[in-house]
TORDODREN-929958 format. One record per residue (C-alpha): x, y, z; residue in one letter. Coordinates in steps of 0.2 Angstrom, whole numbers, plus 5000, padded with zeros to 4 digits. Each point is the difference from the previous one (the first is absolute). Layout:
<atoms>
XYZA
...
</atoms>
This chain:
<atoms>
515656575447X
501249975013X
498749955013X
499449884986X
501849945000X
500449995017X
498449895003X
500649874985X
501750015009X
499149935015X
498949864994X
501449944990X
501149985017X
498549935008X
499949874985X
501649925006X
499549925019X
498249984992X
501149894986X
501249935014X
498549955010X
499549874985X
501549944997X
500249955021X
498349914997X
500949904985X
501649965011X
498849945014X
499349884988X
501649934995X
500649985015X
498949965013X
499549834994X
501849945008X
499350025018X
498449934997X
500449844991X
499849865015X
498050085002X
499850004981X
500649815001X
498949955014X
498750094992X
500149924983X
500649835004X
501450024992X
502149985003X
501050145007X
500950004982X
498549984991X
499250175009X
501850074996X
499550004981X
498850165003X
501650095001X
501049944986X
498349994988X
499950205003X
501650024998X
500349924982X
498350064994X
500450205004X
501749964991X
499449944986X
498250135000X
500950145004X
500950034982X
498549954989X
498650115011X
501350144998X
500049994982X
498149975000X
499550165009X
501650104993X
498550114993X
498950015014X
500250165013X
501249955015X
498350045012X
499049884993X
501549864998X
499950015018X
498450005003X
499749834988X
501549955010X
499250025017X
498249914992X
501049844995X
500950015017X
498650015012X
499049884988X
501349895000X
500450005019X
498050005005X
499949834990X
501649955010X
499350025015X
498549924995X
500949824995X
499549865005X
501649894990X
501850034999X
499649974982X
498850154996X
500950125014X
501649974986X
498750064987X
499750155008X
501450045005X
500750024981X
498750125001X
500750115013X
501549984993X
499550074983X
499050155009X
501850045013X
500949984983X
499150164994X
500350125017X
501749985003X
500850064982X
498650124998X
500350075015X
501850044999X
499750064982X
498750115007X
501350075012X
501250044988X
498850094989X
499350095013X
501950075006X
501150124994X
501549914991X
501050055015X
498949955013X
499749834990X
501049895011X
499350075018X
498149974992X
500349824995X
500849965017X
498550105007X
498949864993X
501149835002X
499950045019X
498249944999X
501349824995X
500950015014X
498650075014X
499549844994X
501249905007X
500450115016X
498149995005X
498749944987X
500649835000X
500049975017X
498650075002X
499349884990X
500749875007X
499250065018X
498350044994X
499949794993X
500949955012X
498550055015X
498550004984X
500549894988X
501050024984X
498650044990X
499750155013X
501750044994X
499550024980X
498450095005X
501050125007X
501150024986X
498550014989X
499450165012X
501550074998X
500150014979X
498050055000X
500950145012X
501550044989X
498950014984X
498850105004X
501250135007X
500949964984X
498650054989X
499750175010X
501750035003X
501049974986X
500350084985X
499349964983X
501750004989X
499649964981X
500449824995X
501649944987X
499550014981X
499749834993X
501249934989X
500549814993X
500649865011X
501750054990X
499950185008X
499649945015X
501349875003X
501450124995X
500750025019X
500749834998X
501050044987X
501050135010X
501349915008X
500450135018X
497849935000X
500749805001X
501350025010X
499150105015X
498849874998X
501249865003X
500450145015X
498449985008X
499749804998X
501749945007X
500350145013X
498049955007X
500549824999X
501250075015X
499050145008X
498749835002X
501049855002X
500450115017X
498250035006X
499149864993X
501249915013X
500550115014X
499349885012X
501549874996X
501150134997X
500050065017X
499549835009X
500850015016X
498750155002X
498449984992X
499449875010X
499250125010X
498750084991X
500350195007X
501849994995X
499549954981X
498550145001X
501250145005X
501349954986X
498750014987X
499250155006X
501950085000X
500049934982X
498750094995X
500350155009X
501450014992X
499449984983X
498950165001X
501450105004X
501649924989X
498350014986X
499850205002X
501850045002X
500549904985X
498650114989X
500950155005X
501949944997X
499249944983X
499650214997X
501650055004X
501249874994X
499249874987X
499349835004X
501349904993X
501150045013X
498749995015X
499849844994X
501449934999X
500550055018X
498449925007X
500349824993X
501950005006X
499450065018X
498549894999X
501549874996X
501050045015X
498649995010X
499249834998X
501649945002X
500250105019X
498549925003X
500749835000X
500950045013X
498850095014X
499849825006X
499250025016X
500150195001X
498650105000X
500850174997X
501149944985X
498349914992X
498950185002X
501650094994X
500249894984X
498349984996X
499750195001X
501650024989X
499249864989X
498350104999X
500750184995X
501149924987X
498649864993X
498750124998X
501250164992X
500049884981X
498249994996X
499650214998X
501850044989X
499849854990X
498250074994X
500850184998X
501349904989X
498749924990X
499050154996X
501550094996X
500149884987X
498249974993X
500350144989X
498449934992X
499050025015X
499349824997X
500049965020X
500649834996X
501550005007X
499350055017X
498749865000X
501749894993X
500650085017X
498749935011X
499849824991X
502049995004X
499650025019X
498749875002X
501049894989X
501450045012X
498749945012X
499749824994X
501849974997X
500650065017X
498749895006X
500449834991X
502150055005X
499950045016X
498849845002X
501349904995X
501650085008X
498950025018X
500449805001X
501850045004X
499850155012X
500250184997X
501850034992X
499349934984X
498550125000X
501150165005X
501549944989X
498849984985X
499250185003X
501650075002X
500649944984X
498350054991X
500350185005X
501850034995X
499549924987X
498650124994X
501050165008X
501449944988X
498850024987X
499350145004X
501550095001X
500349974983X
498550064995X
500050204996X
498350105004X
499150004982X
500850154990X
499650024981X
502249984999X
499849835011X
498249924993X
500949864989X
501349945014X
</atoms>
């Protein structure tokens, strides 16, 4: 018996890179069109802003897919969520790079969306049933480092590989890597049982829970300034990032970073709570997009605040899902799809601010960011950790 054990204990910790490997391959997705924007307009015949819709198309349709495939496969075994995740994804990303129109890639790529939509919050769900209560926040920060590899390295990669073969060279590769991450998946990762069905009113009980709506509201405004910051950290630091080397080696500090502010905030969350891990992230994340206005020319003070940016930035995403499944006391899995939907919302709207604000240089940007993350970190302050004594504040 305890050999049986100790080999369950094993596959269940090798489950966790095998589920972080398919979540990098979803991060890549969403990001690496960014880089390869001027080929796909060439390619396409089409305007810079026109090609930029690919982003905020997948965007918009994971926010709005996520909740209601969640609901749709509450029943289903997590395992085979993922792997009708990963077929809607690689369909999805083969048709992409197959298009001949702007019109019918934006078709498909609702389709990827809907299939990335599936692996992301099933993932982390699968990480938390796979963990020991105690180890619950190191195992979900275990699996979002696939998210932030993703920026550190999969992205530009990406951007590398179309910019020498082509952008559609890119999304083949993409398309490699989640045949590779669900295969391994299938062999690799536990089958957990799936959620008992229940009516839509069962299942849409989370959002009743206030602590559920207010860590929400967490995630979507302190994302709008984790990404009104990267989406424009080439204007942000200007005086720098007209040399492409410089920009290269502040986003691969970034991302860098991320991986390690991402695993150290899963163990803080163990041992003191998320709420708290939280809240100290978005007010450094605050302070430090408002240093990096003045790196000016600087190199050293733009790595420094960047990597300070990255720790921080990337310690919200993990406690904020150990705080929502604290509070699903119904085990729906909504509120972590709810999670991801907020992020990529967070996404669009970053996108259409900082659009706007760039026009006037980059103290609108960071003073905007900054303003977002006290904002949420006020918030989240005053939002306990979900206890059966706190559930209705």
């Amino acid at each position: 018996m305890e050999q049986i054990s100790t080999v369950l204990e094993c596959r269940r910790r090798l489950a966790l890179p095998l589920l972080a490997a398919g979540v990098f391959a979803v991060g890549t997705e969403g990001l690496v069109f960014a880089g390869l924007l001027p080929d796909l307009a060439a390619d396409l015949g089409v305007s810079l802003g026109a090609a930029g819709q690919v982003t905020t198309v997948f965007a918009l349709a994971y926010a709005l897919a996520a909740p209601v495939l969640s609901m749709l496969t509450e029943s289903w075994r997590p395992r085979s969520t993922l792997l009708c995740g990963f077929a809607l994804f690689t369909a999805g990303n083969v048709l992409t790079a197959s298009a001949l129109s702007l019109g019918l890639m934006l078709c498909w790529r609702v389709l990827t969306a809907a299939g990335a939509s599936l692996i992301t919050p099933t993932s982390t769900l699968l990480a938390a049933g796979i963990a020991t209560p105690q180890k619950r926040g190191r195992a979900i920060s275990v699996v979002m480092t696939g998210l932030t590899l993703a920026t550190a390295a999969g992205a530009p990669l990406g951007t590398l590989i179309g910019g020498r073969y082509g952008w559609r060279a890119a999304i083949w590769a993409i398309t490699g890597l989640g045949v590779l991450a669900a295969a391994a998946i299938a062999a690799g990762v536990p089958a957990l049982p799936g959620r008992p069905r229940r009516g839509l009113r069962a299942r849409l009980q989370p959002l009743g829970v206030p602590v559920i709506r207010r860590v929400l509201a967490v995630t979507l405004i302190g994302f709008v300034a984790v990404y009104l910051f990267y989406a424009y950290v080439s204007v942000v630091y200007a005086p720098l990032t007209g040399d492409a080397g410089v920009l290269a080696a502040i986003l691969l500090v970034i991302g860098l970073a991320g991986v390690a502010g991402n695993l150290i905030a899963g163990a803080l969350t163990d041992r003191f709570g998320a709420r708290w891990v939280v809240t100290a992230a978005l007010l450094i994340t605050a302070t430090a997009v408002l240093a990096a206005g003045m790196a000016g020319s600087s190199r050293a003070l733009a790595l420094i605040t960047a990597g300070i940016y990255g720790i921080a930035a990337w310690s919200i995403t993990g406690p904020q899902q150990h705080r929502l499944l604290a509070a699903d006391t119904a085990h729906t899995g909504l509120p972590v799809a709810l999670n991801s939907s907020a992020m990529y919302l967070a996404i669009s709207i970053a996108g259409a601010l900082g659009g706007a604000l760039a026009r006037s240089g980059h103290w609108p940007i960071l003073a905007a960011a900054a303003l977002a993350a006290l904002v949420a970190a006020g918030l989240s302050a005053r939002t306990g950790d979900y206890s059966a004594s706190n559930s209705q504040l």
